[in-house]
N, CA, C and O of each residue as an XYZ file, in Angstrom:
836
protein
N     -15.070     65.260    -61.608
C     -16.075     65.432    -60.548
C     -15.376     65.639    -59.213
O     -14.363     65.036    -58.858
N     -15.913     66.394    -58.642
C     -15.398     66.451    -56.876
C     -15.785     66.332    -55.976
O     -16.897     66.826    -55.795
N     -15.000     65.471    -54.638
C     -15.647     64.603    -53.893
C     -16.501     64.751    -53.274
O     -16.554     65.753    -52.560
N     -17.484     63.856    -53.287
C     -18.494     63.911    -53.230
C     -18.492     64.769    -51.125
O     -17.447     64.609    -50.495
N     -19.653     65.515    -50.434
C     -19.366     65.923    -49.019
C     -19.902     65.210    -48.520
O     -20.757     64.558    -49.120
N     -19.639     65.017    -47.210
C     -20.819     63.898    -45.898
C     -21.732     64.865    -45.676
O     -21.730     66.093    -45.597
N     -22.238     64.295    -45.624
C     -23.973     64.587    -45.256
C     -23.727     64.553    -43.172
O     -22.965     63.989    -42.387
N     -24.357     65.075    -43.123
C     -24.836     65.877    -41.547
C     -24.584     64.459    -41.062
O     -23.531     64.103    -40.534
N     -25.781     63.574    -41.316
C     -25.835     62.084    -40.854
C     -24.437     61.180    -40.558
O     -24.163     60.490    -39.576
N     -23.561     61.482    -41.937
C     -22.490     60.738    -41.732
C     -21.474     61.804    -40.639
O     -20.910     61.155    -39.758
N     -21.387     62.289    -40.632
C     -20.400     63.329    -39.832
C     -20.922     62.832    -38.690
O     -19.974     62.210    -38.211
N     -22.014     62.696    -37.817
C     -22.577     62.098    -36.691
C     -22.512     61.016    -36.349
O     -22.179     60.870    -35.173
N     -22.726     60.034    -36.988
C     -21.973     58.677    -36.882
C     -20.326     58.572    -36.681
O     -19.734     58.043    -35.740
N     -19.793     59.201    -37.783
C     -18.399     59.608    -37.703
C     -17.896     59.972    -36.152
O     -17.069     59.326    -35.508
N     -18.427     60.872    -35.826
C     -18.453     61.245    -34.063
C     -18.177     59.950    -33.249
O     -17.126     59.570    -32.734
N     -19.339     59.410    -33.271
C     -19.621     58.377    -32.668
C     -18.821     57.163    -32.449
O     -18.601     56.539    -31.412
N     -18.345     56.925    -33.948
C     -17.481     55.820    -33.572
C     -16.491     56.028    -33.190
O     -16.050     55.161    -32.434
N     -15.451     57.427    -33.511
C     -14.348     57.856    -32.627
C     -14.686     58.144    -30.860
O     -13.802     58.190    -30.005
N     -15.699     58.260    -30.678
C     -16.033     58.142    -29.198
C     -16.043     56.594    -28.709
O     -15.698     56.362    -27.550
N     -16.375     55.677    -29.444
C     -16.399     54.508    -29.392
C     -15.083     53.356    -29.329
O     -14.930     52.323    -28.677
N     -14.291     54.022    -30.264
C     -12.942     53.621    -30.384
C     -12.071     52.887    -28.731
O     -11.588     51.789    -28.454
N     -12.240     54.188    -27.983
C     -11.566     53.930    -26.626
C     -12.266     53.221    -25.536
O     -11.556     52.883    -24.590
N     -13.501     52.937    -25.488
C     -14.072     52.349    -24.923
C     -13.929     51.109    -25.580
O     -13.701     50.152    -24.840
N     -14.012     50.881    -26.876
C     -13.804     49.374    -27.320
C     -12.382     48.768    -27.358
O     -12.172     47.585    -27.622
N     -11.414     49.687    -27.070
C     -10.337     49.191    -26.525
C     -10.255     48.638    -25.068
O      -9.790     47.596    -24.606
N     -10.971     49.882    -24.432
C     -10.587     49.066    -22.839
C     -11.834     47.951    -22.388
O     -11.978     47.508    -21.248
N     -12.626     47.645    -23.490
C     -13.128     46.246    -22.769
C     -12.650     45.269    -23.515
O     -13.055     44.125    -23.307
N     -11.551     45.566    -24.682
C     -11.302     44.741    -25.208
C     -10.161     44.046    -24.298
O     -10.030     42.827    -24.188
N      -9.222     45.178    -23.559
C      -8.349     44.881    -22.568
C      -8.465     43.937    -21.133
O      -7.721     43.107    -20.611
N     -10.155     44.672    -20.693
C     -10.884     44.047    -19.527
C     -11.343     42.664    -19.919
O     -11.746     41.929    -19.017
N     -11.324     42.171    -21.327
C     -11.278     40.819    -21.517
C     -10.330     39.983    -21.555
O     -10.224     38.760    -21.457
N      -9.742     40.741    -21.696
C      -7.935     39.946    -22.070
C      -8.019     39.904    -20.427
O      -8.089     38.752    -19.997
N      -8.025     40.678    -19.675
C      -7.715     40.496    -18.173
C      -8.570     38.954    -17.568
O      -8.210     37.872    -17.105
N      -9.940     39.666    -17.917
C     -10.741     38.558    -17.492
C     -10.401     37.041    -17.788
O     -10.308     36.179    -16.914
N     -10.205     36.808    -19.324
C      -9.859     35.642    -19.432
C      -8.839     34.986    -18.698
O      -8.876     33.875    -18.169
N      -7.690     36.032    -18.747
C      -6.341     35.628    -18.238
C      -6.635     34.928    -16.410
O      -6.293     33.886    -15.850
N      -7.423     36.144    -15.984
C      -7.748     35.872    -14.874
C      -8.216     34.336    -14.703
O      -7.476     33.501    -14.183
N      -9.401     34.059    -15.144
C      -9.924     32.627    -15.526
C      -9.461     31.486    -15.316
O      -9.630     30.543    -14.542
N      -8.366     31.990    -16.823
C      -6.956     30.680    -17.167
C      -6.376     30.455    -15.559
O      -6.387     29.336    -15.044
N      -6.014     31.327    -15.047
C      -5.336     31.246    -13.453
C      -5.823     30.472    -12.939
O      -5.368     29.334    -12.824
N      -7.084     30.942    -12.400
C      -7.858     29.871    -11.447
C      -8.317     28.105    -12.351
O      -8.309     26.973    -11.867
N      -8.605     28.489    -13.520
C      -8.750     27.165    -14.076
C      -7.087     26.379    -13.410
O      -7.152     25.458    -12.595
N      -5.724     26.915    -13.907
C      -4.368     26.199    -13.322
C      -4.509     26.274    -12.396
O      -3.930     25.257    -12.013
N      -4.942     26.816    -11.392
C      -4.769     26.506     -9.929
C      -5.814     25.169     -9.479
O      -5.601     24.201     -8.748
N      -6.737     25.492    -10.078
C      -7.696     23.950     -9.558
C      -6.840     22.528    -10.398
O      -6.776     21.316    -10.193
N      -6.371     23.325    -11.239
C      -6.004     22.193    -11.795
C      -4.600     20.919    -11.192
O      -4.325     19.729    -11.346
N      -4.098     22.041    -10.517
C      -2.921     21.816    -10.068
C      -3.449     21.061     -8.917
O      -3.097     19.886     -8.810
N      -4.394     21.667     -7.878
C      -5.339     21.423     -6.584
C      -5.927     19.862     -6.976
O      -5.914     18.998     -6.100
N      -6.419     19.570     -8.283
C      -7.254     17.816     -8.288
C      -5.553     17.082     -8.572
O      -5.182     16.096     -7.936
N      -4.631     17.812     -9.677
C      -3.453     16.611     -9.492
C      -3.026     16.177     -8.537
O      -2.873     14.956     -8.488
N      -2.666     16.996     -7.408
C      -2.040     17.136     -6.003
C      -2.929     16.021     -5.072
O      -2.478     15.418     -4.098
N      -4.064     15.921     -5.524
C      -5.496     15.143     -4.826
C      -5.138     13.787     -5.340
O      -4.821     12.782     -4.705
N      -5.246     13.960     -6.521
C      -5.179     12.787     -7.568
C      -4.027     11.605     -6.975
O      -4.134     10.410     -6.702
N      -2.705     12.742     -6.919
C      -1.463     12.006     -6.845
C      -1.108     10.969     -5.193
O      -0.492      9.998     -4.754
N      -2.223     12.310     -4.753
C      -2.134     11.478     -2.991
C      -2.805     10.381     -2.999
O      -2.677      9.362     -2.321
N      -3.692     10.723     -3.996
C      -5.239      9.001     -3.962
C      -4.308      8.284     -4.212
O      -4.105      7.507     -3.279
N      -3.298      8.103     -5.436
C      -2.521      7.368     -6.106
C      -1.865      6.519     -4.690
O      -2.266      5.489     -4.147
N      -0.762      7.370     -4.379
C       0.242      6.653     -2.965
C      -0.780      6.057     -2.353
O      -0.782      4.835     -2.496
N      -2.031      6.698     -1.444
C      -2.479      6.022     -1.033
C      -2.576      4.700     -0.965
O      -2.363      3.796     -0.157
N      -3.047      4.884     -2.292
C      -3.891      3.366     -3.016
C      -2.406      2.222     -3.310
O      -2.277      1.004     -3.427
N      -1.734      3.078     -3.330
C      -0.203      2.208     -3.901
C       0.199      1.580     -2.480
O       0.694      0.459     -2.596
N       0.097      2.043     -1.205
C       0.500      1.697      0.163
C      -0.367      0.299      0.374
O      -0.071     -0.884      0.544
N      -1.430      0.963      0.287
C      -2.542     -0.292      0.341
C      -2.347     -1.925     -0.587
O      -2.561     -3.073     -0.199
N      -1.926     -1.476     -1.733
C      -1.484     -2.538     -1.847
C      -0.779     -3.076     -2.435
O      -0.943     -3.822     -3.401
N       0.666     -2.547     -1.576
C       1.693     -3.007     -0.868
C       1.512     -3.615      0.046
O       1.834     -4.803      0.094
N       0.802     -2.823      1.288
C       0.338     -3.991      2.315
C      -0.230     -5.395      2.028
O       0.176     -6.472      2.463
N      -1.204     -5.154      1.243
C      -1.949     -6.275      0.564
C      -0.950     -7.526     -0.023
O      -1.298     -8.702     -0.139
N       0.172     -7.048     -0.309
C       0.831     -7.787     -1.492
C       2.206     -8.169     -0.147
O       3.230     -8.576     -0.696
N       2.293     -8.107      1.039
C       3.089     -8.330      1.846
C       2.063     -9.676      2.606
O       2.302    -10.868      2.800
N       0.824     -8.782      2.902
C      -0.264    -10.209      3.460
C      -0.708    -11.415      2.366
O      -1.360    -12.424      2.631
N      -0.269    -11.091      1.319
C      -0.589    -12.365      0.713
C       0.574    -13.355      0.326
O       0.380    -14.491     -0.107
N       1.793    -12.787      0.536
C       3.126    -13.143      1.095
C       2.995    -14.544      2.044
O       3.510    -15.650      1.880
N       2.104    -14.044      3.092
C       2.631    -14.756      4.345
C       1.178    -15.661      3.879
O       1.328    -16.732      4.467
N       0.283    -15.707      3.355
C      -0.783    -16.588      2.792
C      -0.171    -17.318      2.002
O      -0.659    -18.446      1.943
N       0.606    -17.169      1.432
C       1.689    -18.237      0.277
C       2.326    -19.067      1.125
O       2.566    -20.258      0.928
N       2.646    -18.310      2.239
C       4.133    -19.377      3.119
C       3.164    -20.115      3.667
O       3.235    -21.335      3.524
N       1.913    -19.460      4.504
C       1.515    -20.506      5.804
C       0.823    -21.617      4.376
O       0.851    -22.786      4.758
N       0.474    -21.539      3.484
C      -0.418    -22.427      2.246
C       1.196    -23.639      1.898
O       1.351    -24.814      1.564
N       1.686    -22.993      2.079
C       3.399    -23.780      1.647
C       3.997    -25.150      2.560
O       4.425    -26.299      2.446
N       3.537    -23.647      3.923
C       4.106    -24.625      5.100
C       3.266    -25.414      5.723
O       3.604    -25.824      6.833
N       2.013    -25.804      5.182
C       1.418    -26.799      5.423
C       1.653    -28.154      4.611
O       1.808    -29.320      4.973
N       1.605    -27.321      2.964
C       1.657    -28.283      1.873
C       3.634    -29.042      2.577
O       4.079    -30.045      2.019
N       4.146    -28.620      3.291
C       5.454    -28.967      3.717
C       6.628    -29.040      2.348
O       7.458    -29.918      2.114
N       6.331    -27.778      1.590
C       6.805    -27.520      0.339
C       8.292    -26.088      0.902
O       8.238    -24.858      0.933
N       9.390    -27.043      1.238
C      10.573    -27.071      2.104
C      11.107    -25.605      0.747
O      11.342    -24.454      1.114
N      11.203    -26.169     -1.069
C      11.596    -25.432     -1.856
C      11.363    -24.317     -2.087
O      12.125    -23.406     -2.410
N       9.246    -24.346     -1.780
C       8.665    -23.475     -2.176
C       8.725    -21.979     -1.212
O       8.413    -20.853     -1.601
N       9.166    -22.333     -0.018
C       9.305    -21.857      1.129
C      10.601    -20.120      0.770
O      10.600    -18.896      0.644
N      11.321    -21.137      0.777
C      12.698    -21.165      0.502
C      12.933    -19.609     -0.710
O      13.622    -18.595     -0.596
N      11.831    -20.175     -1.985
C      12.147    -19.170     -3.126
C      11.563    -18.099     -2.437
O      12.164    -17.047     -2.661
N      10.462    -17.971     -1.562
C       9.846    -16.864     -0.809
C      10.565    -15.874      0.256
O       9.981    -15.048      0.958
N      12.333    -16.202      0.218
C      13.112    -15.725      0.851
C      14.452    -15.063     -0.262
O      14.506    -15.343     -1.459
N      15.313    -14.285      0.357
C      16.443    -13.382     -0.499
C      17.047    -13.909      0.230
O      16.777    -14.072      1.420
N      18.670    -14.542     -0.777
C      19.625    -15.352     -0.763
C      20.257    -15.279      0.286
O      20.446    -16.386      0.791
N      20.743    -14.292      0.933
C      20.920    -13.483      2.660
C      19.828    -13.962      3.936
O      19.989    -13.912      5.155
N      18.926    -14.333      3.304
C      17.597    -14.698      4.360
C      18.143    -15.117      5.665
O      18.832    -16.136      5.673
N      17.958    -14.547      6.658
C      18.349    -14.950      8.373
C      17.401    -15.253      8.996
O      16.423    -14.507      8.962
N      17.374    -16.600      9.869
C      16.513    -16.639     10.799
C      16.786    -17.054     11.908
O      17.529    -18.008     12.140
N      16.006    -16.137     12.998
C      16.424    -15.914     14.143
C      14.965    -16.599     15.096
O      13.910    -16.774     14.486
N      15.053    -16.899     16.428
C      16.897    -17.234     17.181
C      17.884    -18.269     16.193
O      17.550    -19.178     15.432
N      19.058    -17.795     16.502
C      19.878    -18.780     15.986
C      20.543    -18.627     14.855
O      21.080    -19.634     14.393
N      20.676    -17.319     14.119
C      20.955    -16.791     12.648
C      21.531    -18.022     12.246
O      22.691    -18.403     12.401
N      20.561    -18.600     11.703
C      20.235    -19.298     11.445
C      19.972    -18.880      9.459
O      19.000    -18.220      9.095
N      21.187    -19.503      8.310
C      21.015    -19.183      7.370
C      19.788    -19.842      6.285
O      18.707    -20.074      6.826
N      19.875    -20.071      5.179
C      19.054    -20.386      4.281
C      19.142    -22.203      3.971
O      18.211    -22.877      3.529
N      20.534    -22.716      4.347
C      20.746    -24.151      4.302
C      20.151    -24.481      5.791
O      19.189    -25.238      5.668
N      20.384    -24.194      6.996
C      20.122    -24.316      8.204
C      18.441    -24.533      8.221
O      17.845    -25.586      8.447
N      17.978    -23.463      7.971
C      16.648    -23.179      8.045
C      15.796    -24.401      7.110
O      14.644    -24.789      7.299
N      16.654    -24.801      6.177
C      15.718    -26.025      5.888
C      16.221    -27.224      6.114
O      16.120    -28.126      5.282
N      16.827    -27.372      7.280
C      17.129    -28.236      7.654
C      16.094    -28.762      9.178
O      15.530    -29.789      9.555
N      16.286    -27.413      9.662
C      14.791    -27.171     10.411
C      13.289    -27.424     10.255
O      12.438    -28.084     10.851
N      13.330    -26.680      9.287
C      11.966    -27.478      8.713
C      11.447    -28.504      8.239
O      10.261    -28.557      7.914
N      12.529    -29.768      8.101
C      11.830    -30.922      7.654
C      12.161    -31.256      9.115
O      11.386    -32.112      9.542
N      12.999    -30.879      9.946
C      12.638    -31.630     11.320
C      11.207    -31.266     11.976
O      10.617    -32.037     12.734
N      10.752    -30.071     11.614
C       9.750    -29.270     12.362
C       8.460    -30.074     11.371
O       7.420    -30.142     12.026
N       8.347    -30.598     10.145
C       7.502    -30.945      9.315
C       7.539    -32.619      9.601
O       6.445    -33.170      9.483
N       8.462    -33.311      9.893
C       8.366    -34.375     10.255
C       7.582    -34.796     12.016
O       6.905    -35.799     12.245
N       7.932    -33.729     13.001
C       7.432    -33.627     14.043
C       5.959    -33.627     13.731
O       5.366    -34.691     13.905
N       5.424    -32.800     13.386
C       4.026    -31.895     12.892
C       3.060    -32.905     12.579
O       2.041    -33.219     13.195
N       3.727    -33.526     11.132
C       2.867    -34.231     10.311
C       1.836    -33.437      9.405
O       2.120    -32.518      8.636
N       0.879    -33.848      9.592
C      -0.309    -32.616      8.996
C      -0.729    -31.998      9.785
O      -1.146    -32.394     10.873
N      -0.691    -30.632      9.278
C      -1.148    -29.890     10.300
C      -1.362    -28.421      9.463
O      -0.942    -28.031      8.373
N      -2.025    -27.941     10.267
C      -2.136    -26.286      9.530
C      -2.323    -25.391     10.650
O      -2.629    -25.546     11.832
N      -2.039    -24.389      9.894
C      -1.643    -23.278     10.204
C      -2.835    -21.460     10.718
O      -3.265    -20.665      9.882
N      -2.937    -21.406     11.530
C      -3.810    -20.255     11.820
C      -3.087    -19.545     12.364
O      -2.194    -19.668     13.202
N      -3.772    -18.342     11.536
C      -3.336    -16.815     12.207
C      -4.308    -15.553     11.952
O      -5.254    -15.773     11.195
N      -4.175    -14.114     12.553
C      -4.899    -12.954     12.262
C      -4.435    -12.604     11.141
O      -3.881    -13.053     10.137
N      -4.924    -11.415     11.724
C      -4.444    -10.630      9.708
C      -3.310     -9.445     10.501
O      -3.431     -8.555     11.343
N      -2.177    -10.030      9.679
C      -1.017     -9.081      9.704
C      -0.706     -8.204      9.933
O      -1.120     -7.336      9.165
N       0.159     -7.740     11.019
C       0.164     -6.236     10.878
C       1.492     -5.769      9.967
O       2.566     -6.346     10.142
N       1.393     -4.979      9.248
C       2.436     -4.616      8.208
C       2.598     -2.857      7.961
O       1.795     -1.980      7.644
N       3.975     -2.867      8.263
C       4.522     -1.266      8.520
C       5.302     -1.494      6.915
O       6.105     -2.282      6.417
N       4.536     -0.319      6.501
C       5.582      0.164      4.910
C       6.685      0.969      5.770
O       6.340      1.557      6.795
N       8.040      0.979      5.315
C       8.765      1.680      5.352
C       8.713      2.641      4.311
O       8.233      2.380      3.207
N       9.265      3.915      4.669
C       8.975      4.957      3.696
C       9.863      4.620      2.259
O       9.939      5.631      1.561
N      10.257      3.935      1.920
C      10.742      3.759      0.955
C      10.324      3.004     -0.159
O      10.848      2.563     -1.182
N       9.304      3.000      0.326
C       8.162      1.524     -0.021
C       8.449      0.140     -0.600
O       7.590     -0.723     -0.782
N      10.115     -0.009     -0.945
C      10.439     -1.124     -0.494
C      11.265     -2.268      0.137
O      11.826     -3.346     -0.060
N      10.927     -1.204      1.120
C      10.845     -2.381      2.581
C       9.757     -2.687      3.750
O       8.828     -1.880      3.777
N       9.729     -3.586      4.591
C       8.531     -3.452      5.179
C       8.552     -4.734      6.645
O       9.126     -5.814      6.505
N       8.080     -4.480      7.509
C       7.695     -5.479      8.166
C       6.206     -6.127      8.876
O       5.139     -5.546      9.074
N       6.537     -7.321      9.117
C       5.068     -7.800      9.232
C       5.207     -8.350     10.588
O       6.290     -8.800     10.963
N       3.861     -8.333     11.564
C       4.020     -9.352     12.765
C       2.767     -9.932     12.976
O       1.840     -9.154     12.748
N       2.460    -10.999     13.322
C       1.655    -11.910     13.893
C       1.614    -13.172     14.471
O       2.502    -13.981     14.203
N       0.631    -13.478     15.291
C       0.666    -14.919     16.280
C       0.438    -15.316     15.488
O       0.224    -14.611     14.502
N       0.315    -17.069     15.416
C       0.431    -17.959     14.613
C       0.381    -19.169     15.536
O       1.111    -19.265     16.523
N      -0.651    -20.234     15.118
C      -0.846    -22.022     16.040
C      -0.465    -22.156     14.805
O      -0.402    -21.542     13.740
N      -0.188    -23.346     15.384
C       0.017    -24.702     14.446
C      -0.775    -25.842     15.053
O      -0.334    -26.188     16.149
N      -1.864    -26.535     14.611
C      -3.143    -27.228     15.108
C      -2.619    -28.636     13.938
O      -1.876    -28.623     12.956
N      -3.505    -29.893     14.691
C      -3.452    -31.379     13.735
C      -4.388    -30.671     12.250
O      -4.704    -29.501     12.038
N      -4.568    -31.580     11.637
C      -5.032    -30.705     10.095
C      -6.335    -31.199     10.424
O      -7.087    -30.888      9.501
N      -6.853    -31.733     11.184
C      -8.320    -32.158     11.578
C      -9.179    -30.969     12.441
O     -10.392    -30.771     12.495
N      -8.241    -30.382     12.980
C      -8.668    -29.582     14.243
C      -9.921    -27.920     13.367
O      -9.585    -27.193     12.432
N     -10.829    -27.891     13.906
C     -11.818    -27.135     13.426
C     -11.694    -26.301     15.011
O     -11.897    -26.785     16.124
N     -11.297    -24.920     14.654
C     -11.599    -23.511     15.407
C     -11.981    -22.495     14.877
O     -11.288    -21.494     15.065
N     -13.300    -22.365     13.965
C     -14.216    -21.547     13.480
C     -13.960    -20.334     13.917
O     -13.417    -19.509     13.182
N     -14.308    -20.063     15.149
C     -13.886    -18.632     15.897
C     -12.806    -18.013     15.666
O     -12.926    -16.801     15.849
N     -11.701    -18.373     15.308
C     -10.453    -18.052     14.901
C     -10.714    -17.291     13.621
O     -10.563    -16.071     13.559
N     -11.040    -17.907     12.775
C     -11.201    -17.427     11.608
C     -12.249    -15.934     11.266
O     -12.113    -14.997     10.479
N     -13.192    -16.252     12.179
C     -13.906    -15.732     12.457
C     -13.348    -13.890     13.168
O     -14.199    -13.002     13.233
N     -12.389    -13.720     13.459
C     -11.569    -12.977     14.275
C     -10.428    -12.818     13.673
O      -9.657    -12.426     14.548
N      -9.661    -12.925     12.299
C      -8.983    -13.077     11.168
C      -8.503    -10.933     11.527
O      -7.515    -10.564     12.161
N      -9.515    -10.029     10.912
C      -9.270     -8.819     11.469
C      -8.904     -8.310     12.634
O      -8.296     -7.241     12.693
N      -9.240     -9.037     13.732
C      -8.854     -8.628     15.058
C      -7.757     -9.094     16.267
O      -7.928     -9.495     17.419
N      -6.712     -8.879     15.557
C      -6.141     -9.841     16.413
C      -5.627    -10.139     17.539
O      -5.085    -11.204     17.833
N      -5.878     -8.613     18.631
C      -5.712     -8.626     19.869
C      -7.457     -9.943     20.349
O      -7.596    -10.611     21.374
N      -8.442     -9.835     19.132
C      -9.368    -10.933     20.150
C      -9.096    -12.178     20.030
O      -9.413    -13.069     20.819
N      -8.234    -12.327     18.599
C      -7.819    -13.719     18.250
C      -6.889    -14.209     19.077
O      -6.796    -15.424     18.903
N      -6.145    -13.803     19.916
C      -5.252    -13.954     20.993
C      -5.676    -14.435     22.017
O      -5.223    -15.375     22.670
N      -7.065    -13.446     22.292
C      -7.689    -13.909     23.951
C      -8.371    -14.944     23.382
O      -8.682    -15.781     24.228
N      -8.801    -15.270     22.027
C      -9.712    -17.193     22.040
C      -8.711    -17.390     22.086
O      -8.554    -17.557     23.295
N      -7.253    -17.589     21.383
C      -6.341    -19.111     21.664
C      -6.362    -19.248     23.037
O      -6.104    -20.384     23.437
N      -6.573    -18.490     23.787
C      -6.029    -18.760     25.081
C      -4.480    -18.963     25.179
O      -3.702    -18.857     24.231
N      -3.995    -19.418     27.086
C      -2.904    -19.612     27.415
C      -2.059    -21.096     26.952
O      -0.882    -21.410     26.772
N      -3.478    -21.825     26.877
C      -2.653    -23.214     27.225
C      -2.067    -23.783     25.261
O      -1.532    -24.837     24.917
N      -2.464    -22.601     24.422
C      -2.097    -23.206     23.012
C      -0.396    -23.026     23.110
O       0.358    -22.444     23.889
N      -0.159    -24.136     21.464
C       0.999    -24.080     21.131
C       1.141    -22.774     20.541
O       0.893    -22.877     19.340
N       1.520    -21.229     20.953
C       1.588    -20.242     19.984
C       2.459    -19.696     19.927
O       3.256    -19.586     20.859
N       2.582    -19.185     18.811
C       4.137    -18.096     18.341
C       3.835    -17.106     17.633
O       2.797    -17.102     16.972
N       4.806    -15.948     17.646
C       4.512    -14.735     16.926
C       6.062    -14.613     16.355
O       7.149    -14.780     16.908
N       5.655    -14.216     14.885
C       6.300    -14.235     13.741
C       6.381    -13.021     13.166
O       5.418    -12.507     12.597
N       7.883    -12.302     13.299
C       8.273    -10.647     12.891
C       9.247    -11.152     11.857
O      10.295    -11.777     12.018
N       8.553    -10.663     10.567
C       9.646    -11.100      9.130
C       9.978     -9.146      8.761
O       9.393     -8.130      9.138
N      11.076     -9.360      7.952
C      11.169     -8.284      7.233
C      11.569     -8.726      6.257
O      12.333     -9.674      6.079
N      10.662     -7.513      4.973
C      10.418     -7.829      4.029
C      11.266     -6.894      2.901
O      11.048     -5.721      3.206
N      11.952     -6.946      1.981
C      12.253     -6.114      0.846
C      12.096     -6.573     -0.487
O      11.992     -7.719     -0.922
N      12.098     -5.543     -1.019
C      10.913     -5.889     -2.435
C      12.162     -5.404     -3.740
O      11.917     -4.599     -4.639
N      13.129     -5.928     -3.595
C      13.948     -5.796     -4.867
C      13.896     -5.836     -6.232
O      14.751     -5.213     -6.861
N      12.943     -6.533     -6.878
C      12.958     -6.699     -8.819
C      11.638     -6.861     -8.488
O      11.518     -8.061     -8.737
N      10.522     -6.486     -8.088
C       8.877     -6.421     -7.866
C       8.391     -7.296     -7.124
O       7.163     -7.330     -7.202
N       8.797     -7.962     -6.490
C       8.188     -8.871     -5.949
C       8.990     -9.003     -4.509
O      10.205     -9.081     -4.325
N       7.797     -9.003     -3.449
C       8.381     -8.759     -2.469
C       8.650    -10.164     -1.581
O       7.920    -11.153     -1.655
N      10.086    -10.033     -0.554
C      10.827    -11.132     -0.237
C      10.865    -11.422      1.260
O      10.248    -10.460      1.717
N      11.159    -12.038      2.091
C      11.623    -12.189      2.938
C      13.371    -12.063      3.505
O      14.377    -12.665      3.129
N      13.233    -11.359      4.204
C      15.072    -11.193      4.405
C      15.244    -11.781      6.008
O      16.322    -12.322      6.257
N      14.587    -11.726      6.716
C      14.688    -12.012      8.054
C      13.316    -12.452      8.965
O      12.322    -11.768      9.211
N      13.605    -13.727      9.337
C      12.089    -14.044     10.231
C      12.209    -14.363     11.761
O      12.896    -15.361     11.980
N      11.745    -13.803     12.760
C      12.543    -13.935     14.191
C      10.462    -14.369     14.578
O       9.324    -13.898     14.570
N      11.406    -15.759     14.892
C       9.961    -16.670     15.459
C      10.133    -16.244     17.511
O      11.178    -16.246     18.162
N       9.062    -16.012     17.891
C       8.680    -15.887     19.221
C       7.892    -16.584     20.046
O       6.694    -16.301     20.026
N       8.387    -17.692     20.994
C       7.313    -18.137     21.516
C       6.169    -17.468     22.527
O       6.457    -16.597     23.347
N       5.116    -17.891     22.386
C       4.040    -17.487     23.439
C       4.571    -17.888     25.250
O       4.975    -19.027     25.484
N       4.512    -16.978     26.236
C       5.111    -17.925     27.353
C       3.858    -17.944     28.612
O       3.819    -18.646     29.623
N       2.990    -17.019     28.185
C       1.871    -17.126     29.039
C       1.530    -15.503     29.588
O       0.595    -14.782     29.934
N       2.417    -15.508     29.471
C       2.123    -13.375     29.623
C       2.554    -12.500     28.366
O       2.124    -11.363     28.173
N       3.583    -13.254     27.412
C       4.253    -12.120     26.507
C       4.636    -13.295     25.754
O       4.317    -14.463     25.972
N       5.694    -12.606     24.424
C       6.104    -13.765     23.647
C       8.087    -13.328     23.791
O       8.658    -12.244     23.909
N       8.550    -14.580     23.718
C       9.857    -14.216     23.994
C      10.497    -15.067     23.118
O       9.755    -15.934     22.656
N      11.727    -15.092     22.717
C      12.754    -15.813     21.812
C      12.943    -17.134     22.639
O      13.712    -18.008     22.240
């Protein structure tokens, strides 16, 4: 038998799909583009929320660092009331200086049971810290005034003024016992230390050594 011929119909179709051929290539191409295109901007946003992401991160990591430097000095003043001379002590790096008087780590508690025997009971008020991260994030320093009151003594307002501490200054007034306290801090095996504390007395206009 011999092969069979196309019919009119098929020869027309036949047409057709060779006309079809090149057009279904180039949108097959204009998809490949499109997608590709897509994929791009999908990596670029993507890259755009990590970059977001990573800054929230530091952010949030600075914060608390700070946090973890102010609760530092909530341990000592909680210490240096309890007149816990040891506990003091571990809250400092083996180098610890204190000034006036470089004044080392045996010295300094030698001071303090004179300063704790003077005292008696008593506690401790202050604002809320001011604390500079160094860019390295670990190191850092902290400063704030600081009374030392009988352990009876009630100054609500103080506390009250804990955030503000240029107002916490103007309630102590002139005539308190006050000092301002600049430690620096480094944070060696996670946990952050004291390396240096330079106590300042209040003199009625400024605070001086």
């Amino acid at each position: 038998m011999g092969v069979p011929l196309k019919t009119e119909n098929e020869e027309w179709w036949g047409k057709k799909l060779n006309c079809y051929e090149p057009m279904a290539a180039a949108w097959a191409v204009m998809n490949v583009r499109g997608v590709w295109s897509l994929a791009k901007q999908v990596c670029v946003w993507l890259v755009v929320l990590l970059l977001l992401f990573m800054s929230g991160l530091e952010s949030c990591s600075s914060k608390d660092e700070e946090t973890a430097i102010r609760e530092l000095v909530k341990k000592g003043a909680t210490l240096g009331e309890e007149q816990d001379i040891k506990g003091l002590m571990n809250l400092t790096t083996e180098d610890f200086l204190a000034l006036p008087g470089d004044l080392g780590r045996q010295e300094s508690r030698r001071i303090l049971f004179v300063a704790f025997r003077h005292y008696q009971d008593f506690k401790i008020l202050y604002p809320r810290p001011n604390v500079e991260l160094k860019p390295d994030k670990r190191s850092a320093s902290a400063v704030f005034p600081f009374l030392i009151v009988k352990k009876e003594t009630t100054l609500p307002k103080l506390k009250e003024l804990y955030e503000d501490p240029q107002r916490w200054l103007e309630a102590v007034g002139e005539n308190a016992d006050l000092y301002r306290l600049r430690l620096e801090c480094i944070k060696p095996n996670g946990d952050w230390l004291v390396k240096k504390a330079r106590l300042e007395r209040f003199t009625g206009s400024s605070f001086s050594e």
